[in-house]
Each structure stands twice: as structure tokens, then as C-alpha cells.
C-alpha positions in Angstrom: 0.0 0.0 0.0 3.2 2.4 0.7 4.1 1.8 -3.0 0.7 2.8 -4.1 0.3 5.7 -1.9 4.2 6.7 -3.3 3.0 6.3 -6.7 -0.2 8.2 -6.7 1.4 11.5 -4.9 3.9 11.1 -7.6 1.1 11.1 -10.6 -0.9 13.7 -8.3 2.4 16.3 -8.6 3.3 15.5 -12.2 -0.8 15.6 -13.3 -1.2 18.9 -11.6 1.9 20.2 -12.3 0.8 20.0 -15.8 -2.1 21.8 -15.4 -1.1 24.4 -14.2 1.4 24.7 -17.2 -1.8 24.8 -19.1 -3.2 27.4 -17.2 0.0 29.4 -17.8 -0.6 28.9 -21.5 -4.0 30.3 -20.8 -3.4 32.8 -19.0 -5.2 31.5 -15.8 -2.8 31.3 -12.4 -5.7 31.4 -9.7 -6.8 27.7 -10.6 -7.3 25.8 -7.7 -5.4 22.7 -7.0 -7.9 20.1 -8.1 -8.7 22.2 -10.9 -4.9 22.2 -12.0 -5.1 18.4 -11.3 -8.2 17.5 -13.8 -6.9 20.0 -16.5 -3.8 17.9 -16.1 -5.2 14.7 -17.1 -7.2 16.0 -19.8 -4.3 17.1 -21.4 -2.7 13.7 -20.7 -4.9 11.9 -22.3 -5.2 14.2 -25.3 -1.3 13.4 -25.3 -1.1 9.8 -25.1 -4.0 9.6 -27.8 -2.0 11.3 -30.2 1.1 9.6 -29.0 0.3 6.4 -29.1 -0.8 6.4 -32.8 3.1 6.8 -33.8 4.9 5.4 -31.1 4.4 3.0 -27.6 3.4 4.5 -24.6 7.1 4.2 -22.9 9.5 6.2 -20.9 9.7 8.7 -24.3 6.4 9.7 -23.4 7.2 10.4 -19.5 10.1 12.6 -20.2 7.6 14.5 -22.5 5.3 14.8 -19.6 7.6 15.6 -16.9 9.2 18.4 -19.4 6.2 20.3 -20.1 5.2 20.0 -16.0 8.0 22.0 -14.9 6.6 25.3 -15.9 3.6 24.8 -13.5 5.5 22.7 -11.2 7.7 25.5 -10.1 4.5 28.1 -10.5 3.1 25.5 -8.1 6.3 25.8 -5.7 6.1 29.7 -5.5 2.2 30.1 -4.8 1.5 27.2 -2.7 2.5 29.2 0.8 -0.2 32.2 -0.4 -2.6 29.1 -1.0 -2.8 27.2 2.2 -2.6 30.6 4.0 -6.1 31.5 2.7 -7.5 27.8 2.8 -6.2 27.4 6.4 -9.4 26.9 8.2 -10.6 24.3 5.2 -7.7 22.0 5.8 -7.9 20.6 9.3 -11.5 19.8 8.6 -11.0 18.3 5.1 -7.8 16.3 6.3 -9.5 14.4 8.8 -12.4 13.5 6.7 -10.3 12.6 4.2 -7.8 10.2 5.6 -9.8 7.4 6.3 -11.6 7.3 3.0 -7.9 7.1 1.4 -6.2 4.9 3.5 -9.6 2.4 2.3 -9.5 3.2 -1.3 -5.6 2.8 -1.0 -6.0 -1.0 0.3 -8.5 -1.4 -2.0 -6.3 -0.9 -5.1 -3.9 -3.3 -3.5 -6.5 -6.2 -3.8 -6.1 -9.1 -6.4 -7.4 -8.8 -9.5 -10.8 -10.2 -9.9 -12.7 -8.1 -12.0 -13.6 -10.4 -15.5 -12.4 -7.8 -17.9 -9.3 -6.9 -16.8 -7.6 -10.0 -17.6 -9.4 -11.2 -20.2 -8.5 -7.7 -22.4 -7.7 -4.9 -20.1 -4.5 -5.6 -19.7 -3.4 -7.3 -22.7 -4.7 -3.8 -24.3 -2.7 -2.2 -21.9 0.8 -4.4 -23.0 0.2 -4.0 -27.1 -0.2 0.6 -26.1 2.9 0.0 -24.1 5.0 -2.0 -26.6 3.5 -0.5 -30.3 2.2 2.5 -31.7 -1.7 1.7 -32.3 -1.3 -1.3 -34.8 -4.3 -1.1 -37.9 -6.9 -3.4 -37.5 -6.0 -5.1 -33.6 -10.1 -5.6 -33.0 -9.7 -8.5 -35.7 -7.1 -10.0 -33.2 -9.9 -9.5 -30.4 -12.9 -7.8 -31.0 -12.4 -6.0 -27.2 -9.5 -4.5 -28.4 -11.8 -2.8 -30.5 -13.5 -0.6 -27.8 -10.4 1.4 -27.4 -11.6 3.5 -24.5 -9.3 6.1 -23.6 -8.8 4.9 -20.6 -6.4 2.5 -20.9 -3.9 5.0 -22.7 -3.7 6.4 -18.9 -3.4 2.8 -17.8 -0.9 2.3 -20.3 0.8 5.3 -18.7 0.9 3.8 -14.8 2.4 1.1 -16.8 6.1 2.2 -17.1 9.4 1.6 -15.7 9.1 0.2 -11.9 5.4 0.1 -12.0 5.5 -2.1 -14.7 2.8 -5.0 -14.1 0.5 -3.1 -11.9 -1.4 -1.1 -13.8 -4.5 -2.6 -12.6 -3.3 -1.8 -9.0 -2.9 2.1 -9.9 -4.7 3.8 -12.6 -8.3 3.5 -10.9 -7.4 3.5 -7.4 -5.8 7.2 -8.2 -8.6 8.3 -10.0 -10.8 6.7 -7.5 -8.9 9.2 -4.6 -8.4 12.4 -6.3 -12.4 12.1 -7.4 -13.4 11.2 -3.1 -11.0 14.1 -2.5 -12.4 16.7 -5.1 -15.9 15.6 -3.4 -15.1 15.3 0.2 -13.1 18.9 -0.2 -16.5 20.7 -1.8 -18.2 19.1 1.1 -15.9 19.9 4.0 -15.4 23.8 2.3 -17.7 26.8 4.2 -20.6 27.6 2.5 -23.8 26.0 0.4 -25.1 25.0 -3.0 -26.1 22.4 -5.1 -22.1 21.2 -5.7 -22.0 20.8 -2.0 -25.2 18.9 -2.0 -24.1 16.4 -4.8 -20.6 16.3 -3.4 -22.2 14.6 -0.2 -24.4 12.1 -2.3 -21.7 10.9 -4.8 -19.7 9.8 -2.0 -21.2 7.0 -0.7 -21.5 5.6 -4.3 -17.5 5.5 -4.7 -16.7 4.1 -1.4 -18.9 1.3 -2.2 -17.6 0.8 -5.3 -14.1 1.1 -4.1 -14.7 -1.6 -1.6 -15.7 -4.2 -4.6 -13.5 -6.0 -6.7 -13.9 -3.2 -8.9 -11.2 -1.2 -7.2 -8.6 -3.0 -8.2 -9.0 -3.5 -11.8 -9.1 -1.2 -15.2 -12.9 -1.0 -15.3 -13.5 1.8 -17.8 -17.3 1.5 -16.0 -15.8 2.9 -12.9 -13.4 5.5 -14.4 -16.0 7.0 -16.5 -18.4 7.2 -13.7 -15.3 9.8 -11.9 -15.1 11.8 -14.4 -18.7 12.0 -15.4 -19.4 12.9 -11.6 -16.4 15.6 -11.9 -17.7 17.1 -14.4 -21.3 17.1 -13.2 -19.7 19.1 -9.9 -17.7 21.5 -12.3 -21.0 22.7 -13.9 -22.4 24.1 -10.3 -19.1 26.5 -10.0 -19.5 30.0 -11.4 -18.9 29.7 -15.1 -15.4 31.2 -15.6 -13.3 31.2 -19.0 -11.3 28.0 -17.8 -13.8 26.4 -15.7 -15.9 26.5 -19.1 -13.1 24.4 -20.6 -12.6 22.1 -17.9 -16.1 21.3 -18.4 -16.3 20.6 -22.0 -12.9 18.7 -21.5 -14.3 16.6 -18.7 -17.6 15.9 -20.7 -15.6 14.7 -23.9 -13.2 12.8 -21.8 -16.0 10.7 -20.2 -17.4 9.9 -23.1 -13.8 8.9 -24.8 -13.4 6.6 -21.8 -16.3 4.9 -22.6 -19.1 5.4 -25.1 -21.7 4.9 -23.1 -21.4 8.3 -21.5 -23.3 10.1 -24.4 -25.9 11.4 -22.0 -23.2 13.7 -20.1 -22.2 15.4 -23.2 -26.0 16.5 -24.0 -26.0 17.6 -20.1 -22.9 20.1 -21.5 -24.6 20.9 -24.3 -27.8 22.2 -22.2 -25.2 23.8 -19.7 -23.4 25.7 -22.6 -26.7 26.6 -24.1 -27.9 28.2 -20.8 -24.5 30.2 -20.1 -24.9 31.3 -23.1 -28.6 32.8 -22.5 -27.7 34.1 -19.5 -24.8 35.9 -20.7 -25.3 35.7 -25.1 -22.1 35.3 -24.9 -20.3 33.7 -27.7 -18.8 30.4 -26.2 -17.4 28.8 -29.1 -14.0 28.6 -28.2 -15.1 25.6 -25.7 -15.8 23.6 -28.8 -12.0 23.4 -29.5 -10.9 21.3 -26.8 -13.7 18.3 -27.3 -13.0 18.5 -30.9 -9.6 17.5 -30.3 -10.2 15.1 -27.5 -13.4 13.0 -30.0 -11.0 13.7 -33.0 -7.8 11.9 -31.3 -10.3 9.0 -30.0 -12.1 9.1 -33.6 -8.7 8.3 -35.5 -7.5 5.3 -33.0 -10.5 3.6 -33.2 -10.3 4.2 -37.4 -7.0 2.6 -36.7 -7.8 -0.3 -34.5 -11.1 -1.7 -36.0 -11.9 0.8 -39.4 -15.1 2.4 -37.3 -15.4 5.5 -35.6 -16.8 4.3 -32.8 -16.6 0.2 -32.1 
């Protein structure tokens, strides 16, 4: 369990850190934590889709990463005193509600791996991103390996180097924790609203599902459910340039981990049709983002099984 907590603190840094290299690009440097942390993994994914359909998911691809985090890493480094200074009276509270639940989900993870589909393709999906750039028509090898969710690209990614092999004990079981913690810090924060309110109902869900055999596997059921839920949160904040983004990237990313997600993306399309009422406001520069996220996913799945969407 040390090794997995050592691991996920190390994705949580290099993730975030990313994100906020984003929001440099952006021109956005009061993004919360968590919010630097999902706009890091969107743009991981959107890297490893169009990675992996020239090259394996390898240690290339993690020297890429780390690279382009050190820009937000160190913006990280130089605001993070000013940060927990004005969250000081969140933290205590938030802390102790949050060890527990990560200490379970933590043990969890470290389960074996019972879930059916993570040996029978999961993983073998995960060795062929690791070892080959996407290879043209793989869903004739197994039709599974058709699906291509998205998903497994970030397994792929927890599969280098040391962690080598244990994918399955460390893609979802991260996801799984920052999710409880983006819930259990909206719930523990001063104030009300309907994120709060939500925060507080989705939790339950996860720490049941984190106790199943689910928790330790590469279900793309479970993963997409996190981000969905994420995303779902994200549309309660105050409609800001970036947290418009984050949105649409969430939305798109749920759906690109698996396709059966389609109802969130018509919940952003409502949402961006009534910011834009409220405000007739053009938003079309959201579009960009789940554009590239569906166009990456659209051209691996040509790849893998000659259909847009197996």
C-alpha cells in the first residue's frame, strides 16, 4: 500500500503540475489545485491519444510529460505558501475527513485482480499501447480490443518503468482518490449550493464501489463514472473562462473513456446553451478542446477496428 500511496502522490504532482502549465498557457494562475489536477489529465490523455498512434506508450512519453510540468511545477512551488494561508481553516476539517476514505480506497487498489475484464483484455490492451504504436486493424485479433476507451492509454501510462505490471493496481485506485477528495473537499469547504449537496451524495456511491473487486482492476465502468461525476460538480461552479473548458474537456473525456457516457455530453450541451442565455455570450472557443479530445479517439478507433466508434 506504501508503494501505491508513493506512486499516486507522484502522478498527483506530475498531473497537476501539468495543469497548471496549461493554465499558464492560458493565461489562468488562480486555478485551484484540483482544478490544475483535472486539467492535467485532460491534457494527458489528449497526449497519449496522439502519441500512441506513432509510437508506444514508454519512458519517451514520460520525459515528454515531466518536461512540459516543470513550468507549473515551479508556479506550483512559489504560490503554494499564499494558497494554504487562505485555505487554512478548510484544511484541518478536510484532512481528517479525508484520511480514512484514502487509506480504504488505497487498500482497496492493492486487492487481487478479480474483475472479469481486466484480464481477459484490459490488460493485454494495456501491454500492445505499451509495446507498439496503435497497430491497424487489432479488433480482428480481439474484438475488445476494438472498444479502445481512452482509458487505458492512462493505464498504459501507470504502466512504465518500476510500475511495470500493476497497472491494474494504480490507474483506478488514483482516480478513485483524487475524485473522493475533489468531493469530500466541496463538502468539507464553508458555505452552500447544489455542488455541496451532490458532493455529499456521490460519496457514498465511490466508497462502495471502491470496496468491490472493482477497485482494483481497469474497469472503464468505474473511471468513467469519476469523471462524469467531476464534471457534473464543475457545472455548479460560477462559469469562468477556464472552468468552461474544464467542463467541455471533462464531458468529452468521459465519453472517450467509454461510449456509453453520451448522455453527459448532452447535459454540456444544455449547460453551454444556458450560459450562453444568461450571458449571449459567444462560447465557441469551448468547442475546440472536445474536438480534439473525440477527434484523437475518432482516429484510434479508425486505426484499431476501421469504425469511428466500435
Amino acid at each position: 500500500m506504501i508503494e501505491l500511496l508513493k506512486y499516486c502522490l507522484l502522478l498527483f504532482v506530475t498531473t497537476t503540475s501539468l495543469g497548471f502549465s496549461i493554465g499558464l498557457l492560458l493565461n489562468s494562475r488562480k486555478i485551484t489545485i484540483l482544478q490544475g489536477h483535472w486539467a492535467g489529465f485532460i491534457t494527458l490523455i489528449v497526449i497519449l491519444q496522439f502519441w500512441s498512434i506513432f509510437l508506444p506508450v514508454n519512458w519517451n512519453i514520460l520525459f515528454l510529460i515531466l518536461t512540459l510540468s516543470v513550468p507549473g511545477f515551479l508556479l506550483l512551488a512559489r504560490t503554494m505558501p499564499a494558497r494554504i494561508s487562505t485555505q487554512w481553516r478548510s484544511l484541518p476539517l478536510f484532512t481528517l475527513a479525508a484520511v480514512l476514505p484514502l487509506v480504504f480506497l488505497l487498500y482497496s487498489g492493492c486487492k487481487n485482480v478479480t474483475w472479469y475484464d481486466t484480464p481477459l483484455y484490459h490488460l493485454n490492451a494495456v501491454r500492445w499501447i505499451n509495446d507498439f504504436a496503435v497497430v491497424p486493424g487489432l479488433a480482428n485479433l480481439h474484438e475488445r480490443f476494438g472498444f479502445n476507451s481512452s482509458f487505458l492509454l492512462f493505464g498504459a501510462f501507470t504502466n512504465i518503468g518500476p510500475a511495470s505490471g500493476s497497472a491494474s493496481h494504480i490507474a483506478l485506485p488514483y482516480l478513485l482518490c483524487i475524485t473522493v477528495c475533489e468531493m469530500i473537499w466541496r463538502a468539507t469547504r464553508q458555505g452552500r449550493g447544489l455542488g455541496i449537496i451532490l458532493a455529499v451524495l456521490f460519496i457514498p456511491y465511490f466508497l462502495d464501489r471502491g470496496y468491490s473487486s472493482e477497485s482494483a482492476s481497469l474497469s472503464t465502468d468505474l473511471s468513467t463514472n469519476c469523471i462524469m461525476c467531476v464534471a457534473i460538480l464543475y457545472m455548479t461552479d460560477r462559469p469562468t473562462r477556464f472552468n468552461l473548458i474544464l467542463v467541455a474537456g471533462l464531458c468529452s473525456l468521459a465519453f472517450v473513456f467509454k461510449l456509453t457516457a453520451f448522455p453527459v455530453l448532452l447535459c454540456w450541451g444544455t449547460y453551454l446553451v444556458l450560459q450562453w442565455l444568461r450571458k449571449r455570450d459567444s462560447n465557441a472557443y469551448v468547442l475546440v478542446l472536445p474536438a480534439i479530445i473525440l477527434g484523437g479517439f475518432a482516429i484510434r478507433n479508425v486505426i484499431v477496428s476501421g469504425s469511428q466508434s466500435w
